[in-house]
C-alpha positions in Angstrom: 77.4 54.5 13.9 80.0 51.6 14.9 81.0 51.5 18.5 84.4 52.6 19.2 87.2 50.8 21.1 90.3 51.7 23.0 93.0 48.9 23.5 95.4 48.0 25.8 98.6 46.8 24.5 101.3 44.0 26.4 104.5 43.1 26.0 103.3 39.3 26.8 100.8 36.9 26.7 100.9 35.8 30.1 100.2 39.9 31.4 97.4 40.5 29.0 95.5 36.8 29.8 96.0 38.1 33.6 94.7 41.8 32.5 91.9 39.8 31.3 90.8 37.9 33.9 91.9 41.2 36.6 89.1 42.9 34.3 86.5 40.6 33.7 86.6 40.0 37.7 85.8 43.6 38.1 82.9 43.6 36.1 84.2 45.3 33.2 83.0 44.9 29.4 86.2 43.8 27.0 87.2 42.1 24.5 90.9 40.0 24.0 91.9 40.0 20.4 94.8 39.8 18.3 96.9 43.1 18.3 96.5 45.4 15.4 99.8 45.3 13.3 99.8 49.3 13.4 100.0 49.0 17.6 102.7 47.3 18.5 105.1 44.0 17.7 104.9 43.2 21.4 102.4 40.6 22.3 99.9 39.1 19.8 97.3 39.5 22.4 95.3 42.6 23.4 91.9 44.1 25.0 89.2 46.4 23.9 87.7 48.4 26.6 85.0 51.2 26.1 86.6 54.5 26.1 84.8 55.8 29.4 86.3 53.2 31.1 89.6 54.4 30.7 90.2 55.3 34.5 88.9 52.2 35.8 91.1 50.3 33.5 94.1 52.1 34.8 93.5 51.8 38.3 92.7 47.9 38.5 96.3 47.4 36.2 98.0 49.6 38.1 97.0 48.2 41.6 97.4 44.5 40.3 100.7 45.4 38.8 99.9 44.5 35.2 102.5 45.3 33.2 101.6 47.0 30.4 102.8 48.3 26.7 100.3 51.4 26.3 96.8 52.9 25.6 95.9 53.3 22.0 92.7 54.6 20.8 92.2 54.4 17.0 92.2 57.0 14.5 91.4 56.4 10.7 93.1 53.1 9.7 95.6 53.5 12.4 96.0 53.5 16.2 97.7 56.6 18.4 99.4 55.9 21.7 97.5 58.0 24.1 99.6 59.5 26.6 98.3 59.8 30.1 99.5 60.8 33.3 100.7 58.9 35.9 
């Protein structure tokens, strides 16, 4: 059974390298890749994170001020924009 990944989405380089290093210095396990076509034309860059780390994603963003695009979480060949509360 593969692994499954959630993304974050940016609307620029710059945010998602500082997501990155924001969520690497907390100790979190993800990945920066190329954004999926079906996500977003935003930025070309975005991060896996494992799906139970959801919350903890949102919180270190939202207290660093990361701007972000959205959550996504795949589904078949495509990705959904999760929508979450604030």
């Amino acid at each position: 059974m593969a692994v499954e990944y959630w993304l974050v989405a940016f609307d620029s380089t710059h945010h998602a390298l500082r997501a990155e290093a924001e969520l690497e210095g907390a100790g979190l396990d993800i990945d920066i890749r190329p954004t999926p076509k079906t996500v977003t034309a935003g930025c070309a860059l975005s991060i896996d994170f494992f799906p139970q780390d959801l919350e903890r994603v949102q919180q270190i963003l939202e207290e660093k001020e990361v701007v972000i695009r959205g959550y996504f979480k795949p589904e078949g060949a495509a990705y959904i924009r999760l929508e979450l509360q604030v």
